[in-house]
PAZAPA-4460 file (N, C-alpha, C; in steps of 0.05 Angstrom, whole numbers, plus 32768, in hexadecimal, padded with zeros to 4 digits):
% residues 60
    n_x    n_y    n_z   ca_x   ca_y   ca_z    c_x    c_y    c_z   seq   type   mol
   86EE   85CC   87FF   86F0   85D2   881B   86DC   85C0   882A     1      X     A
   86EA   85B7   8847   86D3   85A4   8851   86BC   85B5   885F     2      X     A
   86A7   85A4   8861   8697   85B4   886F   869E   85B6   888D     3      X     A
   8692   85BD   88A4   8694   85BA   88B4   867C   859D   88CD     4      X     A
   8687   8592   88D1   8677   857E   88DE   8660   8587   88F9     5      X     A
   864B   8586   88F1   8640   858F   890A   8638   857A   8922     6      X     A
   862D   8586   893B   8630   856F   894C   8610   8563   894A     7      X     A
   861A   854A   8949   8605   8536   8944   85F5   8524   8964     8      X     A
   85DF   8522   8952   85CF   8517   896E   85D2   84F8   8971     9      X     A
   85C7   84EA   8980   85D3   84CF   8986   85C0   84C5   896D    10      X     A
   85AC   84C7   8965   8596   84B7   8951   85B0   84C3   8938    11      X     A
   85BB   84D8   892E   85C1   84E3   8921   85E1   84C8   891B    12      X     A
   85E7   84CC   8934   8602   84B6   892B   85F7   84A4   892C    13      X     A
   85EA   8493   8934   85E5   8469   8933   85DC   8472   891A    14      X     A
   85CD   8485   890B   85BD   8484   88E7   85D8   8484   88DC    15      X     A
   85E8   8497   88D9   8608   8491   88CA   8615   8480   88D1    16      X     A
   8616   8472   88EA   8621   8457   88F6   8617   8441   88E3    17      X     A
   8600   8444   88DD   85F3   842D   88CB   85F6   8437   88B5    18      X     A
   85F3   844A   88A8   85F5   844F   8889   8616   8446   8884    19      X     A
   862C   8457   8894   864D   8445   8894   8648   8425   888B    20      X     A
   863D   8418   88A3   863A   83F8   889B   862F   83F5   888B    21      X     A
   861A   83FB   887C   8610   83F4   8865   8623   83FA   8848    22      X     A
   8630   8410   8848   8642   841E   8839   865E   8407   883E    23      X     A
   865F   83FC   8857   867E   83E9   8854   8671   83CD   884D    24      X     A
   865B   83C2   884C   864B   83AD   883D   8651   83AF   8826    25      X     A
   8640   83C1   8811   8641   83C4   87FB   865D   83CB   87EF    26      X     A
   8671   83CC   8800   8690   83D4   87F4   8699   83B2   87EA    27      X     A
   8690   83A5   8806   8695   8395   8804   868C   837C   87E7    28      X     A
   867B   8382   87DF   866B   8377   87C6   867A   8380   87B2    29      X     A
   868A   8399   87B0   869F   83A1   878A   8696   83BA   8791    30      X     A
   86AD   83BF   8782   86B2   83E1   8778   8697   83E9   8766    31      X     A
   868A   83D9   8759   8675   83DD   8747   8660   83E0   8757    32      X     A
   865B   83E2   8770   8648   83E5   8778   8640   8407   8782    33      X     A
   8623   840A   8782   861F   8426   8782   861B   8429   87A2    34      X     A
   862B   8445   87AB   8628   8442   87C6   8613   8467   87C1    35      X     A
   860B   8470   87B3   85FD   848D   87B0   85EE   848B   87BF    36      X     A
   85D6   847C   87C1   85C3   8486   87CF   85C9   8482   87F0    37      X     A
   85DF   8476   87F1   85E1   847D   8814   85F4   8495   8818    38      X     A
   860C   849A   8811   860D   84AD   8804   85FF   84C6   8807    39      X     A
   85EA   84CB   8803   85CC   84DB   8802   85C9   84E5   8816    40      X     A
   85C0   84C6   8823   85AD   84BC   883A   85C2   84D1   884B    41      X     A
   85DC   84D2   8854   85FC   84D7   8860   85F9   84F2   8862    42      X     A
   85F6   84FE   8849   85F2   8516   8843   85DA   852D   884D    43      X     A
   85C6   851E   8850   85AD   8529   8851   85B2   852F   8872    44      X     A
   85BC   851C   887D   85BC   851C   8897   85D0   852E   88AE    45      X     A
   85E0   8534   889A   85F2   8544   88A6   85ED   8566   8899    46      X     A
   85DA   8562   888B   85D6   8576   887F   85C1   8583   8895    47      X     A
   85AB   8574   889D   8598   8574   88AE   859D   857F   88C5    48      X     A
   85B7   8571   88D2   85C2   8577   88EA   85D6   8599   88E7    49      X     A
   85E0   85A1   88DB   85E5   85B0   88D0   85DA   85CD   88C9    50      X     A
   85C1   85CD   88C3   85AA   85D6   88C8   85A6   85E2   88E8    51      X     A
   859C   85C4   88F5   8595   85CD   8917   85AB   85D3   891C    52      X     A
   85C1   85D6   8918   85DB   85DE   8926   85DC   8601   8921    53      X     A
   85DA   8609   8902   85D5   8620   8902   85C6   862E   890B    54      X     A
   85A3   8621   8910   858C   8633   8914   8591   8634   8934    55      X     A
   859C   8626   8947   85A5   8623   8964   85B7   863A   8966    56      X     A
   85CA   8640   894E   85DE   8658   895C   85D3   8674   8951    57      X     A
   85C0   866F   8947   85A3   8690   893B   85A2   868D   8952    58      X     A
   8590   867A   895B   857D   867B   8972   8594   868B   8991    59      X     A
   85A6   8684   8990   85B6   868D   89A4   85BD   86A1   89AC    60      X     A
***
């Protein structure tokens, strides 16, 4: 099941705006290439945001 996307701050999208381009770089180099740690990086961040999205609707 997907998660649900929470809403993101502007620093929050240009950081995934650039982790995307870096991720369509390295596509570009082979299938053999490891894209995990951005990946991560993708993860952590929406995870983060995700977070203040919940602790904002406590707080409410």
């Amino acid at each position: 099941m997907a998660q649900h996307t929470p809403p993101l701050t502007a620093a929050e999208k240009a950081r995934i705006a650039v982790l995307v381009g870096r991720m369509a770089k390295r596509s570009v180099a082979g299938e053999q290439v490891d894209c995990s740690d951005l990946e991560r990086a993708m993860d952590r961040i929406l995870a983060a945001a995700r977070a203040r999205a919940e602790k904002a609707t406590r707080a409410a």
